[in-house]
C-alpha positions in Angstrom: -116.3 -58.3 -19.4 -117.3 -56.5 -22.7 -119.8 -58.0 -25.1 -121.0 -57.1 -27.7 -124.4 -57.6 -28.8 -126.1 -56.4 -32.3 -129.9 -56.2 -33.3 -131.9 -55.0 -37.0 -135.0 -56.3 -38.7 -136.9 -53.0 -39.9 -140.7 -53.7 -38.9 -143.4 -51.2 -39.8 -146.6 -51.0 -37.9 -150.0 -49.4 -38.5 -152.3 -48.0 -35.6 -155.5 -49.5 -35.7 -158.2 -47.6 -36.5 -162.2 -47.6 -35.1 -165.8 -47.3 -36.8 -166.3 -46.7 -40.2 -162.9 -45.8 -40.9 -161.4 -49.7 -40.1 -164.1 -51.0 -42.3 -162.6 -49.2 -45.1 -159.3 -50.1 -44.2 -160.1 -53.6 -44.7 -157.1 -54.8 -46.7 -155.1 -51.8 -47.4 -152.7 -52.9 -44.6 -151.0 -56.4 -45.3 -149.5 -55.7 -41.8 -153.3 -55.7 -40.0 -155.7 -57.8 -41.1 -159.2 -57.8 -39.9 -160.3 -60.4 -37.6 -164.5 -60.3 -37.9 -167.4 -58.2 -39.3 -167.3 -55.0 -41.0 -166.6 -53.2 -37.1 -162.9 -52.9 -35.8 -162.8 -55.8 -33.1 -158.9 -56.2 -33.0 -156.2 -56.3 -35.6 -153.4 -59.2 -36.0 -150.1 -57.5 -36.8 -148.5 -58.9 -39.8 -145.3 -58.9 -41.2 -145.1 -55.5 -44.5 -146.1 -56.6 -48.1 -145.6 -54.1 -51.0 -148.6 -51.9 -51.1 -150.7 -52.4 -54.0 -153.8 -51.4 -55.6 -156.9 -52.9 -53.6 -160.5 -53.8 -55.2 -162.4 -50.7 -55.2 -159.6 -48.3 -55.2 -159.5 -45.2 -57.4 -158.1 -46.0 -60.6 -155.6 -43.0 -59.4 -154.4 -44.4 -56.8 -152.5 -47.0 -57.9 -150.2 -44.1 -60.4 -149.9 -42.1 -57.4 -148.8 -44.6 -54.8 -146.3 -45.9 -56.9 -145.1 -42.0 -57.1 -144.7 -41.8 -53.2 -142.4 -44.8 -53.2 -140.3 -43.6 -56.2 -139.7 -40.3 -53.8 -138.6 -43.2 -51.3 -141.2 -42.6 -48.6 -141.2 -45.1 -45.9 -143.8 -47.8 -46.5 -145.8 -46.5 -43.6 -145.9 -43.2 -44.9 -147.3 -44.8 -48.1 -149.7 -46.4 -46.7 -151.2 -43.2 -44.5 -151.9 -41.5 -47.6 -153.5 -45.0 -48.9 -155.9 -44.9 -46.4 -156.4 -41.2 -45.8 -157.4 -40.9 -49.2 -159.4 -44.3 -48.8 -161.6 -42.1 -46.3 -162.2 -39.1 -48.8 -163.1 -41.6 -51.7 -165.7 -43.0 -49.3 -166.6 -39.6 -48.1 -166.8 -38.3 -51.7 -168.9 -41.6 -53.1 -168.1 -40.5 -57.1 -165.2 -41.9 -59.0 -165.5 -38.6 -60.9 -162.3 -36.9 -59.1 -161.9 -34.9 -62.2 -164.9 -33.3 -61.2 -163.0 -32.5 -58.1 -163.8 -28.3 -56.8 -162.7 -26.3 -53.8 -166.0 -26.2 -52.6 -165.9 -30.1 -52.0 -162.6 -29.9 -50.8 -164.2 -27.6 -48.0 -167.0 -29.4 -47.5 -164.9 -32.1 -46.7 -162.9 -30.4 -44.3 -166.6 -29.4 -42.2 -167.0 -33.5 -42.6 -163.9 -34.4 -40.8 -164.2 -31.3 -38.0 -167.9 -32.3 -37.2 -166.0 -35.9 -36.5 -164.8 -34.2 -33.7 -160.7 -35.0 -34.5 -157.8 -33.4 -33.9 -156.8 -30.4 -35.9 -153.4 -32.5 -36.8 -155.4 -35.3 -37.6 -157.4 -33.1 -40.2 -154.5 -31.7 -41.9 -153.0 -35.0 -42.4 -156.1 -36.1 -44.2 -156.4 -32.6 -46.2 -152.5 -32.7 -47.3 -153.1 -36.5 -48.2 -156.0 -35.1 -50.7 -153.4 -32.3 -52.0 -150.5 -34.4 -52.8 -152.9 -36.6 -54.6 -154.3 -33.2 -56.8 -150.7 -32.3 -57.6 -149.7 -35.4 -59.0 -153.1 -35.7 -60.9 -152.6 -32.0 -62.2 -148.7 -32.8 -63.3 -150.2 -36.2 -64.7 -152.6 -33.6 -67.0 -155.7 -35.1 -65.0 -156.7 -31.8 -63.2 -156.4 -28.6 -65.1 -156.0 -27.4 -61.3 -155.9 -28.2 -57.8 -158.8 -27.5 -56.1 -157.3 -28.6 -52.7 -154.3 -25.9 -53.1 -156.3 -22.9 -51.7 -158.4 -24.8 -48.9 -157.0 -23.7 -45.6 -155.5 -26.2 -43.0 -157.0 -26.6 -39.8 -155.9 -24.5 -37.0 -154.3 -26.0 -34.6 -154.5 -24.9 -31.0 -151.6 -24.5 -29.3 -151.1 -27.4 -26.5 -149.2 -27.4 -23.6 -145.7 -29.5 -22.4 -146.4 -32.8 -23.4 -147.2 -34.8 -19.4 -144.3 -37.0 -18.1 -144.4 -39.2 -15.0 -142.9 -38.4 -11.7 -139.8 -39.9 -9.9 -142.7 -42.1 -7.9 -144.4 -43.0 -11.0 -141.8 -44.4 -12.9 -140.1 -46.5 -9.4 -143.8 -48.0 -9.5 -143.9 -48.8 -12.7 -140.5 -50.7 -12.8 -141.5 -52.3 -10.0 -144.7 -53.9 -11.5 -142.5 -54.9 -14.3 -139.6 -56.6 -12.0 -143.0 -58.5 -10.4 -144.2 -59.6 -13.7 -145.1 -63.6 -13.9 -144.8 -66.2 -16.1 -141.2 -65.2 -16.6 -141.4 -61.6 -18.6 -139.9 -59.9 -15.3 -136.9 -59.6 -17.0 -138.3 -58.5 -20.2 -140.9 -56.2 -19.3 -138.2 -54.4 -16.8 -135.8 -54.1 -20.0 -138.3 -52.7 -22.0 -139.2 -50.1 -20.0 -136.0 -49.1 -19.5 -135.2 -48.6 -22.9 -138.5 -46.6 -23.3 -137.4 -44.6 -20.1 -134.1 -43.8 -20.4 -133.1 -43.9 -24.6 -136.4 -42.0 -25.4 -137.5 -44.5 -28.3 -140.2 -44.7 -30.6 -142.7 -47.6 -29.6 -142.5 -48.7 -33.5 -138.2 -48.6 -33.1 -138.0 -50.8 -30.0 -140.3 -53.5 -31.9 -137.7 -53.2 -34.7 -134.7 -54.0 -32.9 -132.2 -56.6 -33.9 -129.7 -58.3 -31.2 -127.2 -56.6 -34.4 -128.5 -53.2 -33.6 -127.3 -53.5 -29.4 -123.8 -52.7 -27.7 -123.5 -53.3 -24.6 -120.3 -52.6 -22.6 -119.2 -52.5 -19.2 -118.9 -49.0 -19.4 -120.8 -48.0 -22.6 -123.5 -49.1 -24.7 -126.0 -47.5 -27.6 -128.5 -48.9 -29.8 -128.8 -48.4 -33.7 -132.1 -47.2 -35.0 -131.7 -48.2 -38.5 -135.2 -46.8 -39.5 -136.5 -44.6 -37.4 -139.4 -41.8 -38.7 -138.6 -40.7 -41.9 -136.1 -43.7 -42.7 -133.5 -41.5 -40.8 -130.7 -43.7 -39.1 -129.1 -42.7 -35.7 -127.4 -44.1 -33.1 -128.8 -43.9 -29.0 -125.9 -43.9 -26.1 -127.5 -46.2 -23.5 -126.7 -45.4 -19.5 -126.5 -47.9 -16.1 -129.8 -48.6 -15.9 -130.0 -49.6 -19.7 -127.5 -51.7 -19.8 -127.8 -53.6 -16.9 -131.6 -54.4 -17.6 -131.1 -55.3 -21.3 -128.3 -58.2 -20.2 -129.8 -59.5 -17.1 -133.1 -59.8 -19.4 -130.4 -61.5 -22.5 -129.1 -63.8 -19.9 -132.5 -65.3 -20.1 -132.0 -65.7 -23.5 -131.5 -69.4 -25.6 -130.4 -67.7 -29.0 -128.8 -64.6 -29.5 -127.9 -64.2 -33.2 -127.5 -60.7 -35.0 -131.0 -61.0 -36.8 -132.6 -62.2 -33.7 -135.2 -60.1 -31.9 -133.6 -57.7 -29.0 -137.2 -58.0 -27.5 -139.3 -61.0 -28.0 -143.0 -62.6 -27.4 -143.6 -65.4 -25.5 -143.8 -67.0 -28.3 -140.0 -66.2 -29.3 -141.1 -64.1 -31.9 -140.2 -60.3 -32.1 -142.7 -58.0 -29.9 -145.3 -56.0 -31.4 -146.2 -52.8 -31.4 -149.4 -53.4 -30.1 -147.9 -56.2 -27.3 -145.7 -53.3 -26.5 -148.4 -50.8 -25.9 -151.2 -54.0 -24.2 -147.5 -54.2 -21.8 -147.0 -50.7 -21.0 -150.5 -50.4 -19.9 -150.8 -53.1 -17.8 -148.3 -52.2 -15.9 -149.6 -49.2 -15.5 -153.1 -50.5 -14.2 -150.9 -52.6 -11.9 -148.6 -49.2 -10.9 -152.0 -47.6 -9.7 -150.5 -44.5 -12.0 -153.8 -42.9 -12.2 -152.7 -39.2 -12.3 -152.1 -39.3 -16.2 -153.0 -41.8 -19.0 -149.8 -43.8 -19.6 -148.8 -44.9 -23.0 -145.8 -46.3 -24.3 -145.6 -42.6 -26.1 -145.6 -41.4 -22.5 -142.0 -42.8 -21.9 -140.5 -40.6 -24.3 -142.1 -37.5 -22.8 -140.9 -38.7 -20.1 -137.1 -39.1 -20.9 -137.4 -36.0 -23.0 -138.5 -34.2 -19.6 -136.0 -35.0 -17.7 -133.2 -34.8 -19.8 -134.1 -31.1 -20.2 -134.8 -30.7 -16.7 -130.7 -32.1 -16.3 -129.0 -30.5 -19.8 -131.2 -27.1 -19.6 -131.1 -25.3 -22.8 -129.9 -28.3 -24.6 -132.7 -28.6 -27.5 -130.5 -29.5 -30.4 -128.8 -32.6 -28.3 -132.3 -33.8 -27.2 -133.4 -33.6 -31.1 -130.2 -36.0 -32.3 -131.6 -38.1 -29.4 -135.6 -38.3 -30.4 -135.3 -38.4 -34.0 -136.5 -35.2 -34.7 -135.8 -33.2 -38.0 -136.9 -30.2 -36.9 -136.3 -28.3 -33.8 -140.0 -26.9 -33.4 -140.8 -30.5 -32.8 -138.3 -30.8 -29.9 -139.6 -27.6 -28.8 -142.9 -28.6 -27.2 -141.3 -29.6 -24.4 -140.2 -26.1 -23.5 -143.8 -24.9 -23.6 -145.5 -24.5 -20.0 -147.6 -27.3 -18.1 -150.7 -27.0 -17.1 -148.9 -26.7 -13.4 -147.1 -24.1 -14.2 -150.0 -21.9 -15.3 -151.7 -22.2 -12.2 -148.7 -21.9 -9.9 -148.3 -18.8 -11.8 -152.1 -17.3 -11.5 -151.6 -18.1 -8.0 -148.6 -16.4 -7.4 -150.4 -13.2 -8.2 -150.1 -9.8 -6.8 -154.5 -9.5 -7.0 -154.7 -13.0 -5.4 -156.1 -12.5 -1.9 -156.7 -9.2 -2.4 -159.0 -7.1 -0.8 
């Protein structure tokens, strides 16, 4: 018997961030919301608002934002740059940005590598701080950008992305189909989905019942806003299918604006519930080889398809989301295993 079952509801969510940087943040989200204190002790996720100007923003800010949205960036693109340039404002401690110069642009750049992150996390930051000179310089605020010339961080090449074994993910489903209080169903549904249709954490929270088919002998899911508000549509196999209707069976309501995954509560799953899911399944899994993440799913699926459809980059692109092929490339790059199988295998190994 064929049914059909939609899902859609586009929800946005916004990492949490730590230290100084959350206190900051404090209201620049509508979707997180401080709990207590001026330290990060949790988020609650909310629902999107329309970003606005917050008290203490830059009186630029405001002109510029509006800017991003006109050129249709996503709201959570919007509100990265918000809060990255947030961080310089703090940083920089003058509301003098006309004053602006290369050399503090630079300086800046020493600030956030002496915070010891990522070179990708860095040149988010720094092209945040450039869009925002462009605009002021086209707005006739800044006779220049002094952020044009400043030169990104350089990133170091990483290897393949880590996946689970064959072992790994059987224990994991496992610990989901043993779940209590009744979220067997569910948690072995959501894993599947992150397993075997390679989704962004942020796009299974988004699902709507509207967004599902599910055949017999067929299925897919609708991302209606995945990264970049790009749409696409994910074939689901066996293993999808049968998990997402044995969990639905459970279900009392199944309209097209439902949530395909919900809370305990009955409300649509978070992001974060997600990712709180995922690892404790993983503590209970005894996966101890890697650190598991909801993120590590897709590696996962994007592994193995490769390791079944060799060569097949462009297909495995349409299937992540990806505009660009270099992105999809990463998983072509060596492991760390296959490094050292291949230092081993040398001709001066053993040698005498």
């Amino acid at each position: 018997m064929a049914s059909k079952l939609p899902l859609c509801r586009n929800l946005a969510y916004k990492s949490c961030m730590q230290s100084e940087l959350h206190a900051m943040l404090t209201g620049t989200a509508p979707y997180c919301t401080q709990c207590t204190g001026g330290v990060s002790r949790g988020m609650t996720l909310r629902e999107i608002q329309p970003a606005a100007q917050q008290p203490g923003d830059h009186p630029w800010l405001a002109g510029f934002l509006k800017q991003l949205r006109r050129e249709d960036l996503s709201p959570m693109t919007v509100r990265g740059y918000h809060s990255d340039l947030q961080l310089f404002l703090r940083w920089y401690e003058s509301p003098a940005l006309e004053k602006l110069t290369t050399v503090d642009v630079i300086n800046y750049r020493r600030h956030l590598t002496g915070g010891g992150l990522k070179p990708a996390s860095i040149n988010r930051k720094l092209e945040a701080l450039r869009r925002l000179c462009r605009w002021a310089q086209r707005e006739g605020k800044l006779d220049a950008n002094p952020a044009g010339e400043v030169k990104l961080a350089r990133a170091v090449r990483d290897l393949r992305p880590a996946g689970l074994t064959e072992a790994e993910v059987n224990a994991l489903l496992r610990a989901a189909g043993q779940s209590k209080h009744g979220l067997s169903k569910r948690n072995y549904a959501l894993l599947q989905l992150l397993l075997q249709a390679g989704l962004r954490v942020s796009e299974v929270a988004a699902l709507r019942i509207a967004d599902a088919v599910l055949r017999e002998r067929a299925g897919s899911v609708k991302i209606r806003q995945g990264k970049g508000r790009k749409e696409r549509e994910v074939p689901l196999n066996t293993s999808v299918r049968r998990g997402l209707s044995a969990y639905l069976e459970t279900r009392q309501s199944l309209r097209s604006q439902d949530p395909l995954l919900t809370s305990e509560t009955g409300a649509a799953i978070s992001v974060r519930s997600i990712q709180s899911v995922v690892a404790e399944l993983a503590r209970r899994a005894k996966i101890t080889r890697i650190a598991v993440s909801a993120h590590t799913m897709r590696h996962t699926f994007a592994l193995k398809f490769l390791e079944r459809n060799p060569g097949k980059l462009v297909e495995l692109a349409a299937l992540l989301g990806h505009e660009s092929l270099d992105t999809t490339a990463v998983y072509l790059r060596p492991s760390q295993e296959d490094i050292a199988e291949g230092v081993e295998r040398s001709r001066l190994n053993a040698a005498e």
